[in-house]
C-alpha positions in Angstrom: 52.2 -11.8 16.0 49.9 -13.9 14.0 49.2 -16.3 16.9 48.3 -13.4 19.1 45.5 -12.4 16.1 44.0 -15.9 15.8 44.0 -16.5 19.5 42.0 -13.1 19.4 39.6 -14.6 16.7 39.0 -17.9 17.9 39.1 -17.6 21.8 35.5 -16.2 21.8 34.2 -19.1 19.2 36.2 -22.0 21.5 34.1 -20.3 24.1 30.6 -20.2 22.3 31.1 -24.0 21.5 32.6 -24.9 25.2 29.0 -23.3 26.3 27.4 -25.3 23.6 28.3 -28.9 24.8 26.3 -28.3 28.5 22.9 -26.4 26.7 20.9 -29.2 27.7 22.2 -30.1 31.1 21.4 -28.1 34.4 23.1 -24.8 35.2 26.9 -24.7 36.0 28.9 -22.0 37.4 32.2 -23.3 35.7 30.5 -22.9 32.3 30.4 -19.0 32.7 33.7 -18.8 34.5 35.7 -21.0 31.5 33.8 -18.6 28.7 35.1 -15.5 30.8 38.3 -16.6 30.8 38.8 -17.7 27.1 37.1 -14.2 26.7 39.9 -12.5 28.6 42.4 -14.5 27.0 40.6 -12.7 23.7 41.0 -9.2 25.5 44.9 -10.5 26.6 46.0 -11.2 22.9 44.4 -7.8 22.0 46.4 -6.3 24.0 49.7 -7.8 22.8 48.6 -7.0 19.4 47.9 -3.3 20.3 51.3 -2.8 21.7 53.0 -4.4 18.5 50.7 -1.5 16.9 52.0 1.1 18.5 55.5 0.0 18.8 55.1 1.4 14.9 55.6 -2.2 13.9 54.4 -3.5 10.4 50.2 -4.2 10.4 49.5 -7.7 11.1 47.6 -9.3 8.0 46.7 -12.8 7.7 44.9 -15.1 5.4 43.5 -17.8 6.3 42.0 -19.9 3.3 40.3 -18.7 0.4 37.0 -18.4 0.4 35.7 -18.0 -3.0 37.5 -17.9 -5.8 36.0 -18.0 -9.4 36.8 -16.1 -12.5 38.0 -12.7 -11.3 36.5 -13.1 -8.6 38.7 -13.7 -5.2 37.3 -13.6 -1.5 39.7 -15.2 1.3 39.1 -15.2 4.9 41.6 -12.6 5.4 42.0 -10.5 8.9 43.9 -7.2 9.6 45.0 -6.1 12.7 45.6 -2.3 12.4 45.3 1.3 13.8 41.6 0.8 13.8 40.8 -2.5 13.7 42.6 -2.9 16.8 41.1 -0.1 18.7 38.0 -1.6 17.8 39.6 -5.0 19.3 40.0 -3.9 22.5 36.7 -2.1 23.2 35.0 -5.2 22.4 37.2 -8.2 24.1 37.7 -5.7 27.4 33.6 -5.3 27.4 33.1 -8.4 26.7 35.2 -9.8 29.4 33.5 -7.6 32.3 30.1 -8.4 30.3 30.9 -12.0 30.9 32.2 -12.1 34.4 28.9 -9.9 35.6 26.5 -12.1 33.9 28.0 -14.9 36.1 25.9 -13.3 38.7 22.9 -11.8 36.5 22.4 -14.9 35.1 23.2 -16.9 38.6 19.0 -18.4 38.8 18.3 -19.0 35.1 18.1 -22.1 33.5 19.4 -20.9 30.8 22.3 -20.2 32.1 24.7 -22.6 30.0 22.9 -21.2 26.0 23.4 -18.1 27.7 27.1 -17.9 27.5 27.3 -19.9 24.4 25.1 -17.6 22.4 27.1 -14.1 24.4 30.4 -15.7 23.3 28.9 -16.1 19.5 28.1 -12.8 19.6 31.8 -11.4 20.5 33.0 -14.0 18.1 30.7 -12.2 15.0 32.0 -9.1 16.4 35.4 -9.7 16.0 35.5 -10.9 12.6 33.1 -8.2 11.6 36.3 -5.6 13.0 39.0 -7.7 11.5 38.3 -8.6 8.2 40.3 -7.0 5.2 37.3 -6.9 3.0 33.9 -6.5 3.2 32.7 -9.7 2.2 34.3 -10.9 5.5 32.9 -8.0 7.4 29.5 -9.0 6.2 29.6 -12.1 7.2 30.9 -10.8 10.9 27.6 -8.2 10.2 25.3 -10.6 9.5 26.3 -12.8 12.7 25.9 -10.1 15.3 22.7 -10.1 13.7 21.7 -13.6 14.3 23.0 -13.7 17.7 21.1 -10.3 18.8 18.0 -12.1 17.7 18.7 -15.3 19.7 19.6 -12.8 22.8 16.7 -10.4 22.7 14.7 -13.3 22.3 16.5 -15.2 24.9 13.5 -15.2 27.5 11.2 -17.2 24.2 8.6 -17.7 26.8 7.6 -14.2 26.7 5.9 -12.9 23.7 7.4 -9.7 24.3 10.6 -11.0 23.9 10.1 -12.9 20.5 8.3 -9.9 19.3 11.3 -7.7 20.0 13.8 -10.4 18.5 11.9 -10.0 15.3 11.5 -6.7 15.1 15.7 -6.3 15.4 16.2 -9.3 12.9 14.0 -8.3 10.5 14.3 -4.3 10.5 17.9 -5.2 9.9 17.5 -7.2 7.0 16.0 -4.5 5.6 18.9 -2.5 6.3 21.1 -5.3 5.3 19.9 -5.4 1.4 20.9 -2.4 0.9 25.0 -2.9 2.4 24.8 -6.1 0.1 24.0 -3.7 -2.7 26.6 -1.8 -1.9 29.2 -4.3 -1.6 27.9 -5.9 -5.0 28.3 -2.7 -6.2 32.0 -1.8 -5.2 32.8 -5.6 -6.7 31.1 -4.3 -10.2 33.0 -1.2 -10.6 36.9 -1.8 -8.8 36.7 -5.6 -9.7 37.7 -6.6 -5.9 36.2 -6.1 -2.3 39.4 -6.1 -0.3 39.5 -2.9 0.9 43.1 -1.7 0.0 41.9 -2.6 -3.5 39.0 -1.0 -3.8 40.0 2.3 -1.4 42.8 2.8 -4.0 40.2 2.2 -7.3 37.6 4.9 -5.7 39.6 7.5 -6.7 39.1 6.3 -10.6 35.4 6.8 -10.6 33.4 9.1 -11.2 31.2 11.1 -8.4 28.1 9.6 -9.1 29.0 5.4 -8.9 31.0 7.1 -5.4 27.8 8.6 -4.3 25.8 5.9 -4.8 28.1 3.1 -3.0 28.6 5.5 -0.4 24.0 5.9 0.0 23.7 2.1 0.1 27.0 1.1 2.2 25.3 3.7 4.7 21.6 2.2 4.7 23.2 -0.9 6.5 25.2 1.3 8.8 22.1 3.0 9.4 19.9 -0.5 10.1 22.9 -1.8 12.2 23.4 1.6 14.3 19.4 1.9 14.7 19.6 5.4 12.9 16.5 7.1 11.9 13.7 5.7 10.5 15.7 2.1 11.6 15.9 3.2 14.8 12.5 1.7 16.5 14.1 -2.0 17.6 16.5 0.0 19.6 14.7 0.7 22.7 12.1 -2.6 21.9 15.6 -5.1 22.3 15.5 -4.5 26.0 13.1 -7.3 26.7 16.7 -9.7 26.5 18.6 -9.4 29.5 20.4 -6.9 30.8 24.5 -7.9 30.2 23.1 -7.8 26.6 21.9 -4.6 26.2 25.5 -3.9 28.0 27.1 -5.5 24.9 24.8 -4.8 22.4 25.2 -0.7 23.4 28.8 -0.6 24.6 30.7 -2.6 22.2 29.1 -4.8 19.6 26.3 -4.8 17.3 25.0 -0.7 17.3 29.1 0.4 16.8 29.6 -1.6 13.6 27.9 1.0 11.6 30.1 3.8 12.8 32.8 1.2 12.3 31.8 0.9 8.9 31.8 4.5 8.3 34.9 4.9 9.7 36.7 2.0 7.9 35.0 3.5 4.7 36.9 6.9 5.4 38.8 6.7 1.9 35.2 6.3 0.1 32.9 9.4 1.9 36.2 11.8 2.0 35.5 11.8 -1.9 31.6 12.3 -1.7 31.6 14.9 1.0 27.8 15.5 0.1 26.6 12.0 1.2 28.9 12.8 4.5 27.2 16.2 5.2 23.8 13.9 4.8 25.2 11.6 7.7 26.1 14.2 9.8 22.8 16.0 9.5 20.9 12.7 10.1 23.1 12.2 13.4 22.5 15.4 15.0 18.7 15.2 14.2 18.9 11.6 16.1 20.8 12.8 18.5 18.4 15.6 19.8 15.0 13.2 18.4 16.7 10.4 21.2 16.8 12.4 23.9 13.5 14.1 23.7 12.0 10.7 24.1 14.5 10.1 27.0 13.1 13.3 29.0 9.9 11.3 29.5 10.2 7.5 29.1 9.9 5.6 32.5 11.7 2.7 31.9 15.4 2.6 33.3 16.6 0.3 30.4 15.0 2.3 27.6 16.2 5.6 28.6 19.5 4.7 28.5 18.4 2.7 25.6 17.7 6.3 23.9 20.8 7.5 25.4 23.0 5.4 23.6 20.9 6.3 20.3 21.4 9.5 21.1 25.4 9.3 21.4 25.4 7.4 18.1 24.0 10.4 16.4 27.0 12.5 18.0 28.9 10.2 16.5 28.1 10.0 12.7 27.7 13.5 13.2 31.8 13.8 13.6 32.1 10.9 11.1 30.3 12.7 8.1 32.0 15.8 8.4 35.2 14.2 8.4 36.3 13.7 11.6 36.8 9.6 11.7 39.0 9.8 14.8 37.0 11.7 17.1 34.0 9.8 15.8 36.0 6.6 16.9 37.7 8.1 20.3 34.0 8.9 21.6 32.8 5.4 20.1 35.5 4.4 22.8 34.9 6.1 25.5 30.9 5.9 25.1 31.6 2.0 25.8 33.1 2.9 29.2 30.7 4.6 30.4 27.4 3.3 28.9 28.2 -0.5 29.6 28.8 1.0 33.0 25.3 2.2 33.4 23.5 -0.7 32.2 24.9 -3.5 34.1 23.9 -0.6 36.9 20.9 -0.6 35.5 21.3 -4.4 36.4 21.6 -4.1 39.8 18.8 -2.3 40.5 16.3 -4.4 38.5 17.6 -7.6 40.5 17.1 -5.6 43.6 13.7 -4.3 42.6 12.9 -8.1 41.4 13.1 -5.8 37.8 11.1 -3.5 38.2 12.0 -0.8 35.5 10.0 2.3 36.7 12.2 4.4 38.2 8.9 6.7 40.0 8.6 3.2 41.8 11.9 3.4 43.6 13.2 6.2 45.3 16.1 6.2 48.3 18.0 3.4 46.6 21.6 5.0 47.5 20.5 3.7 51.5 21.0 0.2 50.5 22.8 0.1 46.9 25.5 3.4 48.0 28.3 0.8 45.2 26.0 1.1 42.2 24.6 4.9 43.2 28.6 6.0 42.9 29.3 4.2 40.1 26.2 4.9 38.1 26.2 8.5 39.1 30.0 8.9 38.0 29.2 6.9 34.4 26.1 9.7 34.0 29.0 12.6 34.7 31.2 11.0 32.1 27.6 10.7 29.5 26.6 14.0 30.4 30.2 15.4 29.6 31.4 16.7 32.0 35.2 18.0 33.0 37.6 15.9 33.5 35.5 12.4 32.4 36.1 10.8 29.4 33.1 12.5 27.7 33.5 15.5 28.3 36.8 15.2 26.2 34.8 13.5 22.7 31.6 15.5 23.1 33.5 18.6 23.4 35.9 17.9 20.6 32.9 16.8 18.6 31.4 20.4 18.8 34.6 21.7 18.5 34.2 19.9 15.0 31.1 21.4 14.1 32.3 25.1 15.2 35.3 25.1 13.1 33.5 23.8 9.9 31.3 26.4 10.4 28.1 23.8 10.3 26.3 26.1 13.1 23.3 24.3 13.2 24.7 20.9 13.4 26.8 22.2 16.3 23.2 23.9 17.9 21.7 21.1 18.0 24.5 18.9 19.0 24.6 21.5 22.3 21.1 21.6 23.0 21.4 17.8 23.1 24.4 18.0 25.5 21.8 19.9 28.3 18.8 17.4 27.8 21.5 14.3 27.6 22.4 16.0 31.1 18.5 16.3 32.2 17.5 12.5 32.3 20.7 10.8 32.7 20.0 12.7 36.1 16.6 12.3 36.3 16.9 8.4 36.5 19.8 9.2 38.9 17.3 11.2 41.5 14.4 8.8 41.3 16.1 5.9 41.9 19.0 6.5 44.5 18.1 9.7 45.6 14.4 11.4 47.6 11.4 9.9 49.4 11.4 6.1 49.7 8.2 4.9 47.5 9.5 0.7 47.0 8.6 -0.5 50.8 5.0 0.3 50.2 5.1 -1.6 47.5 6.6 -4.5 49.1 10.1 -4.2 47.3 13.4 -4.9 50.1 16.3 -3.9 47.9 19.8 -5.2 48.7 23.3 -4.3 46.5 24.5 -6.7 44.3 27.4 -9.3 44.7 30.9 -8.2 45.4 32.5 -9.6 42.4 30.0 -8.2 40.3 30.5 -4.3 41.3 34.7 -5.3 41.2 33.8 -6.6 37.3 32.3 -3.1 36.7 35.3 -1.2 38.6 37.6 -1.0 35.3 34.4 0.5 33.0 34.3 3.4 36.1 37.9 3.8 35.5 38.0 4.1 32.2 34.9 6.3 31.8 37.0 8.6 34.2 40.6 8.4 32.7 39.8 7.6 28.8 39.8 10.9 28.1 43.4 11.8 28.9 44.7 9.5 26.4 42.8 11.6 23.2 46.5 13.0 22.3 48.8 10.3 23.7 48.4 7.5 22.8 45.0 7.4 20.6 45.2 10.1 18.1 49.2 9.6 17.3 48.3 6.0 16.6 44.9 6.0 14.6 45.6 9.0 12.6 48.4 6.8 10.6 45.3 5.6 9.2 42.8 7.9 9.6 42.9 11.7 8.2 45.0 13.4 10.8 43.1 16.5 11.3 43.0 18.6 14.2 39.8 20.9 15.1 41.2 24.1 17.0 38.8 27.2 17.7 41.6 29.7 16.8 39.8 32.4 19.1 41.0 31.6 22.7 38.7 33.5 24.2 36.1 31.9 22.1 37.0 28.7 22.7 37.0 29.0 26.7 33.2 31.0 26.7 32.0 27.7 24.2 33.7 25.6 27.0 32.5 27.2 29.8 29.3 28.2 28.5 28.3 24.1 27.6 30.1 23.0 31.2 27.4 25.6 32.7 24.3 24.6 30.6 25.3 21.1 31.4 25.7 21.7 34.9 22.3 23.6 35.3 20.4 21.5 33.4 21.4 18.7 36.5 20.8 21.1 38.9 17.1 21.5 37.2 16.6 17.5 37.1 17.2 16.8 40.6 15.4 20.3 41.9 12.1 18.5 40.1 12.9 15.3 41.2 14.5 14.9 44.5 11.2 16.9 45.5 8.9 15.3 48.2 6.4 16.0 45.8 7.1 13.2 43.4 4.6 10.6 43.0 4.0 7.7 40.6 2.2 9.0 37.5 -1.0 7.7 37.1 -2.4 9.4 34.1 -4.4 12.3 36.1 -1.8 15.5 36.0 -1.9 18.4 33.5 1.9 17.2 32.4 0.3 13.8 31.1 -2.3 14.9 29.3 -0.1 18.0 27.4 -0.1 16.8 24.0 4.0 17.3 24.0 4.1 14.5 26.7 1.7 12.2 24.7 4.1 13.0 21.6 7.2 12.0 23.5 5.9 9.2 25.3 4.7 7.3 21.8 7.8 8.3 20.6 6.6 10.6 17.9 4.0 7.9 16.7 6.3 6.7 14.3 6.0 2.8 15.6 2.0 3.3 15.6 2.5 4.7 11.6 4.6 1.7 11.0 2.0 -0.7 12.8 -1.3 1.1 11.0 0.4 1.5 7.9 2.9 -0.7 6.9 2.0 -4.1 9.2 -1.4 -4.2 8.9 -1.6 -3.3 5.4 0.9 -6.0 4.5 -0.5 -8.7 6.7 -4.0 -7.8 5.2 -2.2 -8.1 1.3 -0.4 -11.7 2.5 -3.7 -12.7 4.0 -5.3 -11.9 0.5 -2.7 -13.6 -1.8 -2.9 -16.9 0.9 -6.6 -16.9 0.6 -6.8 -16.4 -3.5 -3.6 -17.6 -4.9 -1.5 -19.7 -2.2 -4.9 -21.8 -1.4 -7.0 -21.6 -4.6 -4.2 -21.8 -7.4 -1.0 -23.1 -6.1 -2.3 -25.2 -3.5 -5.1 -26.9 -5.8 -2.8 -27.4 -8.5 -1.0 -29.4 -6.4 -3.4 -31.2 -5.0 -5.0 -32.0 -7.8 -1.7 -33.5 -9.7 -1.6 -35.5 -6.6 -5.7 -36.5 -6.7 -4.8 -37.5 -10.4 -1.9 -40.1 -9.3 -3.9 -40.9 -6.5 -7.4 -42.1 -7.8 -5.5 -43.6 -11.2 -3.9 -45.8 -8.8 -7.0 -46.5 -6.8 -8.9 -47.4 -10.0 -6.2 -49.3 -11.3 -5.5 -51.3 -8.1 -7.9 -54.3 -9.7 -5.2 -55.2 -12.4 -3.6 -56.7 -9.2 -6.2 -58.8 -8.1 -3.8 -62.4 -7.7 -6.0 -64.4 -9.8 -3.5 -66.2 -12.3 -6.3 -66.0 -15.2 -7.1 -61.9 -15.0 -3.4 -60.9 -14.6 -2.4 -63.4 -17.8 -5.7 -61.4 -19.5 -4.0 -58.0 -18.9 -1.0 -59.3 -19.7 -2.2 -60.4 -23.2 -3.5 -57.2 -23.7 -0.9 -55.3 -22.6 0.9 -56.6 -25.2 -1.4 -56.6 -27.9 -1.6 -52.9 -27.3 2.5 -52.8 -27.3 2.8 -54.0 -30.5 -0.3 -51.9 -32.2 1.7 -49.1 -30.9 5.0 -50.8 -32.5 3.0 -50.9 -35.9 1.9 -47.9 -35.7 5.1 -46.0 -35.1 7.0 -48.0 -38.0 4.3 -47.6 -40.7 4.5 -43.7 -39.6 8.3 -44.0 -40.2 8.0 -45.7 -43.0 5.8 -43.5 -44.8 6.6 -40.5 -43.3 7.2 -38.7 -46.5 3.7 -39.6 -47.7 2.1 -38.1 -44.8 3.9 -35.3 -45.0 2.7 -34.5 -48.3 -1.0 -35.1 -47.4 -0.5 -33.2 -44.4 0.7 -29.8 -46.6 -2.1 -30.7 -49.0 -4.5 -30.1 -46.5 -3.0 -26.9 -45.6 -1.7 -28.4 -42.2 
């Protein structure tokens, strides 16, 4: 089986440097088709390797090479395909395969076509040595290169400012984020003596609460950069200026999942600090419900779905801090489905809107686009949870969670969330396919996208409609030889089925409510002039809570103003002049001296002479001070020197 994991491994990095060799020439086609195909041969070797798994065959664990090794210290390049890690596998290779294949047509009229797939492949290649790894050394290194190639795909389109900006907000907002998983690490190292994670999982249990609680806090604050979680959360929405198969990878399966992932993989560490767990779970269902407020109102396609998938990522640290690893993994699954489903959706319509986002600006789309209506409307069933899609199997069991642990306010706010998650997955649904035409009069002639792009998409709708069968058989039988094996049962029947029915109803009514206001004739496209845009709860939601005007007034300006200050006074006027002026010294000595050189025989044979008259003074002098060093010495204390 090892062949099968490095064919995994290196398929998506012999696909990134395949891309790499045609950057500089002209588009061509055969450059996106070979990186899809070395992509599926990724998602092919997965698959082998999750059978072997659950054949109940031994884990595959390979090492490559050492890495470091110095003192007690030993890293290796060392990957594990297990339980997890292989669940993990397939979400991202099978996402990343359809991911590729669509952008063949996305991507069909830019001239960066070729980087394109070179820098997507890199990305699943970070990713998948990020969910391999047995330590987390090696998953930091897989962190830190999803990292690098989010920046170079937001920023893809460098030609718009909006693009870089949003580039550097991710990449730097991260790095924040990132200090504080290195300190984790570091510190895991310091106290168990090792950062393989069999190692250290098994030396946890040796220390004491507070080193635990503290590993656990920092290990977190990278989860929480990576996974956009609050106050991290503001390059999340912003990294929609790169195009749209990357928000498809960056949402469904890459990037934004490794901090559940690390959670997850960390299950050993937070099962002992169940306090720090009960902090992540708060902190989720507070994003969850803070994400889709600003969803109710934003009116851009891309963003809202954007807050959507923050909003699912608080559902899911939510089951992962109180315990639940394996439903916070199943609905990391089955959120891929359906959310990579509705952004390459999200696709179609911008190219046939010549991207236009505003989804008041389109209206009657299902006429003309009847393949992406179906399929986006089914993937906003399966978000919204509702029975029999795959989400409606992880939210549900994700409430269930919060019920039976008796954290009634975590599970409150978790179901409020499930009827506005409902509200503007469907309100994007009505203005766009659905009501009055309002794009012909403003010159937009819509058309559906290519065939072979809407067959890519086919497996995500089947998937986000079948997924959540397989919750007993195969999933949980398989990860929960790993992960903590609990099962969340509402012993109540009778309770269980008014909760069930009682959500199904809210979820369904608050649809019913979305396209009663907007399938209306009424609708027009805001222009700042009604009563609803000028309520100050509209304003709120709209500058998203005014958190990234705080960060701009008070944390960017104030440190741009400070680094213009230092530049001005220290940079310029002290390290800069000292410079300078070492450099004036050497320059003007030389200048002034340049007349020794003249080429006249009898002034060079005149320096000369005195050169080495002044030699041998300074001979004389520093052997009569040898020689009577002693004498001087004496003088020297006699004059009290």
């Amino acid at each position: 089986m090892e062949k099968y994991l490095y064919i995994a491994l290196f398929a998506p990095l012999v696909s990134s440097l395949f891309a790499a060799l045609f950057t500089t020439t002209p588009k061509k086609k055969f450059v996106g088709i070979v990186a899809s195909l070395l992509i599926f041969t990724a998602f092919v070797a997965s698959s082998i390797l999750l059978t072997h798994v659950l054949s109940g065959e031994t884990i595959v664990h390979v090492e490559l090479m050492t890495w470091m090794a110095t003192g007690n210290l030993y890293i290796p390049f060392g990957f594990v395909v297990d339980q997890v890690s292989v669940t993990m596998m397939m979400v991202v290779t099978l996402v990343s395969t359809i991911v590729h294949i669509y952008a063949i047509g996305y991507m069909d009229h830019d001239s960066g076509f070729n980087r394109f797939f070179s820098y997507l492949s890199a990305f699943v290649f970070s990713m998948m040595i990020l969910v391999m790894s047995d330590n987390f050394a090696g998953l930091f290194i897989g962190w830190e290169g999803v990292g690098l190639c989010s920046w170079l795909l937001i920023g893809f389109w460098f030609h718009k400012e909006s693009a870089t900006w949003a580039a550097n907000e991710a990449f730097i907002m991260n790095r924040i984020a990132d200090l504080g998983m290195l300190i984790g690490i570091f510190l895991v190292y310091w106290n168990t003596g090792t950062v393989q994670y069999d190692g250290a999982f098994a030396a946890f249990h040796n220390l004491d609460h507070a080193t635990l609680t503290w590993i656990g806090i920092f290990l977190f604050i990278g989860a929480m950069g990576k996974s956009a979680q609050f106050p991290l959360h503001t390059w999340l929405a912003d990294a929609m200026e790169g195009p749209t198969p990357v928000s498809a990878l960056i949402h469904a399966a890459t990037m934004v999942t490794a901090g559940v992932y690390l959670v997850v993989r960390s299950n050993e560490l937070y099962a002992l600090i169940p306090n720090v767990g009960l902090f992540i779970a708060s902190l989720g269902a507070f994003v969850a419900i803070f994400a889709a407020t600003m969803a109710l109102v934003n009116r851009d396609i891309k963003r809202v779905i954007a807050y959507s998938t923050l909003s699912q990522l608080g559902y899911m640290f939510a089951a992962a801090g109180l315990g639940a690893y394996w439903v916070a993994l199943f609905h990391l699954m089955a959120h891929a489905f359906f959310k990579a489903l509705l952004f390459l959706g999200a696709g179609n319509v911008m190219h046939a809107m010549h991207d236009e986002l505003d989804p008041f600006k389109m209206g009657g789309l299902g006429k003309t686009m009847k393949g992406t209506m179906i399929m986006m409307t089914l993937a906003s069933v399966a978000l919204a949870g509702i029975f029999p899609l795959a989400g409606f199997f992880s939210k549900d069991l994700i409430l269930e969670v919060a019920f039976v642990d008796h954290h009634f306010i975590i599970y409150s706010v978790l179901l409020l969330t499930a009827g506005l998650t409902a509200f503007y997955s469907f309100r994007i649904i009505a203005l766009i396919f659905h009501g009055e035409d309002r794009h012909t009069a403003l010159g937009h002639h819509p058309h559906e996208a290519y065939k072979f792009m809407l067959i890519a998409m086919s497996p995500l709708l089947i998937l986000a409609i079948i997924a959540g069968f397989t919750m007993k058989m195969p999933f949980f039988e398989m990860v929960t030889e790993l992960l903590p094996a609990t099962e969340y049962h509402i012993h109540s029947h009778l309770t269980y089925w008014i909760m069930t029915i009682g959500t199904q109803a809210f979820v369904v009514l608050s649809i019913f409510f979305a396209y009663k206001k907007y399938m209306s004739s009424s609708v027009k496209i805001p222009d700042g002039t009604s009563k609803m845009e000028n309520s100050f709860m509209y304003k709120l939601l709209i500058n998203q809570y005014y958190i990234p005007y705080a960060y701009e007034e008070y944390l960017v300006k104030p440190y741009k103003e400070l680094s213009t200050v230092l530049w001005e006074n220290v940079d310029k006027k002290i390290v800069d002049a000292s410079v300078d002026g070492i450099a004036n010294i050497f320059y003007y000595t030389g200048k002034n001296t340049i007349q020794m050189q003249s080429g006249n025989l009898s002034t060079m044979l005149k320096w000369m002479v005195a050169g080495t008259v002044a030699l041998l003074s300074l001979a004389v002098v520093f052997g009569l001070a040898v020689r009577y060093s002693g004498e001087i010495a004496t003088i020297l204390s006699g004059l009290g020197v």
